[in-house]
N, C-alpha and C positions, 0 to 999 in steps of 0.2 A: 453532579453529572456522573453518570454510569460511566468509568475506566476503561470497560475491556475491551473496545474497541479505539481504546489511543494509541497511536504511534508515536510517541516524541523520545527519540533518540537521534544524535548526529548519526551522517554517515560519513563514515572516516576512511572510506576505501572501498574501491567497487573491485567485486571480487564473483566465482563463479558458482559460490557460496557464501551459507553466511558465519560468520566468523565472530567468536566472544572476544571482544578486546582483549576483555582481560587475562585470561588463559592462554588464548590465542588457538581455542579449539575450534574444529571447522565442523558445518553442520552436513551432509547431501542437501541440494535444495535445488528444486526444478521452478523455471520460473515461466510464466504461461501469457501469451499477450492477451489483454483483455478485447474482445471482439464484440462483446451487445454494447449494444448502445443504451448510455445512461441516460435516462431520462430525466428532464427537470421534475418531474414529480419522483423519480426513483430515488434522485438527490438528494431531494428535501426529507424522504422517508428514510435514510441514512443516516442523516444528519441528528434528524429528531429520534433515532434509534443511537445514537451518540458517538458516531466517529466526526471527527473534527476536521475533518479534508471534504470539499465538493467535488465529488468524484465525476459530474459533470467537466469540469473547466479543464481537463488534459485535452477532452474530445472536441470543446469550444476551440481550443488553441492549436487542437490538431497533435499532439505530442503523446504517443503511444503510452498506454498506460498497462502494468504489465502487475499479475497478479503473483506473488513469494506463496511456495510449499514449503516448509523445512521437514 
């Protein structure tokens, strides 16, 4: 499976930025609500382009989903 679109890190702290554990250095990071609507064909084109989250199912359940710049 192609990597570069995996997210698997905890999140250890919700912060106004994002923040290296381990340094404990902080990054600027503006953070953007996402507003188009995912489509279940958009989804599955995502998914098969290799991120591992159905970026559909925040908008099924109704729970804002919010897109990270650092």
């Amino acid at each position: 499976m192609d990597r570069k679109h995996e997210v698997d890190v905890p999140i250890d702290a919700i912060t106004d930025c994002l923040t290296e554990a381990e340094t404990g250095k902080t990054y600027p990071t503006d953070y953007y609500q996402i507003t188009k609507k995912i489509t279940a064909k958009t989804a599955k084109e995502l998914i098969l382009a290799g991120w591992r989250f159905d970026w559909s199912l925040p908008q099924k359940k109704r729970i804002p989903g919010n897109k990270v710049i650092p």
